[in-house]
C-alpha positions as CSV (number, residue, x, y, z in Angstrom):
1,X,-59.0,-7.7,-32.4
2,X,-56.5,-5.2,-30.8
3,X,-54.8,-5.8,-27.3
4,X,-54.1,-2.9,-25.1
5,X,-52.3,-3.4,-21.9
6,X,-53.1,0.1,-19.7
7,X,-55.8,2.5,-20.1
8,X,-55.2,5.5,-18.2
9,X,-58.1,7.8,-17.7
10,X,-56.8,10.6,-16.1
11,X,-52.5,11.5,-17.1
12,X,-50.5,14.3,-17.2
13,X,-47.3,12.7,-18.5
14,X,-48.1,11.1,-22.0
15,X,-48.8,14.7,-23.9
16,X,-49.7,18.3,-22.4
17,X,-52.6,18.7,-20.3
18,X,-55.2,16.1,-18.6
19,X,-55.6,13.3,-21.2
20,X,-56.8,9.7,-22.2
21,X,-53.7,7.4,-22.7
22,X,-54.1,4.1,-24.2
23,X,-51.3,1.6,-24.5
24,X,-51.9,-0.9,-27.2
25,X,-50.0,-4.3,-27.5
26,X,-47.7,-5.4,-31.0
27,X,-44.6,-3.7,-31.9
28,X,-42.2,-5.1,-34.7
29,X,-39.1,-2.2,-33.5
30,X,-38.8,-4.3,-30.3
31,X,-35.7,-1.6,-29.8
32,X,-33.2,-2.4,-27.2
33,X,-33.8,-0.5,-23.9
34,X,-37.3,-0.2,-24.3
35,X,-39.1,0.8,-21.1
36,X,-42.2,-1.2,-22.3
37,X,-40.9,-4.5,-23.6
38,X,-44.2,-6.3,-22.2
39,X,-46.0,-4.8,-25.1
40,X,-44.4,-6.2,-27.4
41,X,-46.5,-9.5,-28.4
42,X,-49.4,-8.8,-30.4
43,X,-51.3,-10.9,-28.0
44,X,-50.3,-9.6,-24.8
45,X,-52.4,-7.5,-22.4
46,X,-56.2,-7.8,-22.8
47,X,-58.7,-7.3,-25.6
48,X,-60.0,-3.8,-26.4
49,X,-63.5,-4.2,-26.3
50,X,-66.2,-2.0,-27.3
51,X,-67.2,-1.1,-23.6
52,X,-63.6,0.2,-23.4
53,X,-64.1,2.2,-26.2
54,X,-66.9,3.3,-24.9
55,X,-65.4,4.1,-21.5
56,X,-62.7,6.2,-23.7
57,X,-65.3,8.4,-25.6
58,X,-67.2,9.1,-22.8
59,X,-63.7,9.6,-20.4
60,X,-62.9,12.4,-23.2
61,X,-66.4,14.2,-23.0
62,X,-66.3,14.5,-19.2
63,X,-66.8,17.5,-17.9
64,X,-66.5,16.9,-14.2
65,X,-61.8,16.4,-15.3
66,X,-61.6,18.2,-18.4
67,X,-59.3,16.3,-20.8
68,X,-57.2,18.2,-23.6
69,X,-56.7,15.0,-25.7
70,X,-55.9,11.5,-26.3
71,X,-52.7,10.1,-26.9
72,X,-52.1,6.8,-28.5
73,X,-48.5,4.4,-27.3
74,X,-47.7,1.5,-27.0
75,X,-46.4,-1.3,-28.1
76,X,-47.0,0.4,-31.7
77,X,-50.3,1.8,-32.3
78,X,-48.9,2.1,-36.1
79,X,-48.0,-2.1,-36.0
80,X,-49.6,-3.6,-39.3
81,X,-52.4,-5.3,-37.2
82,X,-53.9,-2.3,-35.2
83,X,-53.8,0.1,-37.9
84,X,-57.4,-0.7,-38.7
85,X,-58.4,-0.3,-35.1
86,X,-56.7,2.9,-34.7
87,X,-57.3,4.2,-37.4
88,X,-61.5,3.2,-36.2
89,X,-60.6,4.5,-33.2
90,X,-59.0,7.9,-34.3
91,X,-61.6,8.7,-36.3
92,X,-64.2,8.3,-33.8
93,X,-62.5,10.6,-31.4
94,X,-62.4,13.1,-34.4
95,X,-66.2,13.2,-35.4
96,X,-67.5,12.7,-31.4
97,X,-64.8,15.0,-29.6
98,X,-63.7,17.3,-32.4
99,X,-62.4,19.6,-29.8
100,X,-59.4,17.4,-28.3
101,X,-56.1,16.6,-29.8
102,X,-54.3,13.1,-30.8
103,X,-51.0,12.4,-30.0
104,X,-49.3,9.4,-31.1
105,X,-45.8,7.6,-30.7
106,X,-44.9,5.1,-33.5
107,X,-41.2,3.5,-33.8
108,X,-41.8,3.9,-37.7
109,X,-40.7,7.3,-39.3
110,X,-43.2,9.1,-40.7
111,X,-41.1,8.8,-44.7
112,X,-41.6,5.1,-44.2
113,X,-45.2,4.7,-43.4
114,X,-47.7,2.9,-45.5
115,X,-50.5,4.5,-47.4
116,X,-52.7,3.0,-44.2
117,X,-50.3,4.1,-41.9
118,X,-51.2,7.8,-43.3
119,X,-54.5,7.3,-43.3
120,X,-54.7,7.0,-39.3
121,X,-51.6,10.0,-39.3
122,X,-54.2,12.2,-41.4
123,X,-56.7,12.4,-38.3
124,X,-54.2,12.7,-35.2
125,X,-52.7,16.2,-34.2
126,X,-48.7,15.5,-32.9
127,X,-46.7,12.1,-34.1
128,X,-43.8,11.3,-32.2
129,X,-41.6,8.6,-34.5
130,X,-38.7,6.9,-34.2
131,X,-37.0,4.1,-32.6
132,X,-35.7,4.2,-29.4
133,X,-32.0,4.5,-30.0
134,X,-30.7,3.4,-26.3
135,X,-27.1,5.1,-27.4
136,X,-28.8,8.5,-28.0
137,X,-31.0,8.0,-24.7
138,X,-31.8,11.7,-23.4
139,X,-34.0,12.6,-20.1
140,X,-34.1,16.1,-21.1
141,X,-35.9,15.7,-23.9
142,X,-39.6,17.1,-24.6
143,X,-41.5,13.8,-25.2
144,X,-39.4,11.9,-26.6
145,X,-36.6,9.3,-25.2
146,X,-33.6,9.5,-27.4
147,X,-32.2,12.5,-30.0
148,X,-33.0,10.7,-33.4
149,X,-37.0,10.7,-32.6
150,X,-38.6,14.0,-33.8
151,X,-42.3,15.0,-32.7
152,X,-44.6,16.4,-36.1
153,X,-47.2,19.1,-35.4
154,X,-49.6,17.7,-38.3
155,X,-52.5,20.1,-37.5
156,X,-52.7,23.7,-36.5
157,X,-54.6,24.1,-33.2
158,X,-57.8,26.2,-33.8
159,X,-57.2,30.1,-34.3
160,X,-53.6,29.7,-35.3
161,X,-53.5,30.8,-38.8
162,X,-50.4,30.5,-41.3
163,X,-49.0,30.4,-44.8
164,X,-46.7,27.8,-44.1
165,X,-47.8,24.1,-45.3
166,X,-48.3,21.8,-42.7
167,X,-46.3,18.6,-41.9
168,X,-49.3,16.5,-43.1
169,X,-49.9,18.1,-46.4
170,X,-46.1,18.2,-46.8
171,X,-45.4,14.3,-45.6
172,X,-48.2,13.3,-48.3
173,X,-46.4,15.4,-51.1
174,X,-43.3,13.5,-50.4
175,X,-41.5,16.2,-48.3
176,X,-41.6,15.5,-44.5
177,X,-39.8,18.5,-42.5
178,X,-39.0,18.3,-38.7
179,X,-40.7,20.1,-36.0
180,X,-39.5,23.3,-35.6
181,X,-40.6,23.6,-31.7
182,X,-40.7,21.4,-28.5
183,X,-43.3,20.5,-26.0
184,X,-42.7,20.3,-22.1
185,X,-42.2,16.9,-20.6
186,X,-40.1,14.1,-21.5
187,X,-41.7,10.7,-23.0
188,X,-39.4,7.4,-24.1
């Protein structure tokens, strides 16, 4: 079972818009400086039950507070252990509310990430990787907490047509390319 530590149902900070944020416990990176060392232990923080993911769903389909998304931090939603749970989770999200966006922070790079790891990658929107590097510590960045963590733009939001490949289909072939442009609030 995965541990989460804080559910937010209503934020403006952890991606753009209104949003779902769920902070889930286990991360390997443990990087020093981290702002949320308490999530850390995989055991930390308090089961996610299925009434919780309940209460997530049916946060995300409210109409009464709109929400543009979910976004997915942590501890590492990407840690070996919660990968299945996520990638449950993600998946869910996809076929229920097709019409939000997934955002996710991992302290893995997206070149090193197992052929799970991509499976949960292959239904979320934005990935923000990287470990917190306390020596390249930023607060102007977009999202992000220090200069060596780059933020992907895996999907194309509806209507926005291109010939370029995406990050996804190029990250699968082998060839991972940077994000080309930032979004508007800082996140570490």
């Amino acid at each position: 079972m995965m541990h989460i530590h804080r559910y937010y149902d209503v934020d403006i900070v952890n991606g753009p818009g209104t949003r779902c944020t769920l902070f889930v416990a286990g991360c390997e990176h443990q990087c020093r400086g981290c702002y949320n060392q308490s999530t850390w232990r995989l055991d930390s923080g308090v089961p996610f039950t299925l009434a919780m993911e309940e209460q997530l769903i049916a946060d995300l389909k409210d109409r009464r507070i709109p929400r543009q998304g979910l976004s997915l931090s942590g501890g590492d939603p990407l840690h070996p252990h919660n990968v299945p749970h996520i990638r449950r989770l993600v998946k869910r999200v996809r076929r229920e509310c097709p019409d939000k966006d997934i955002w996710l922070w991992t302290g893995y790079q997206l070149a090193e990430l197992s052929a799970a790891q991509r499976e949960v990658i292959a239904e979320i929107d934005v990935l923000i990787d990287g470990r917190f590097i306390e020596a390249e510590k930023d607060a102007r960045l977009l999202w992000r907490g220090s200069r060596n963590q780059k933020i992907w733009y895996l999907r194309q939001p509806q209507g926005e047509h291109t010939d370029q490949h995406s990050a996804a289909s190029d990250a699968q072939q082998g060839y991972p390319q940077r994000a080309s442009r930032e979004c508007p609030v800082q996140h570490q």
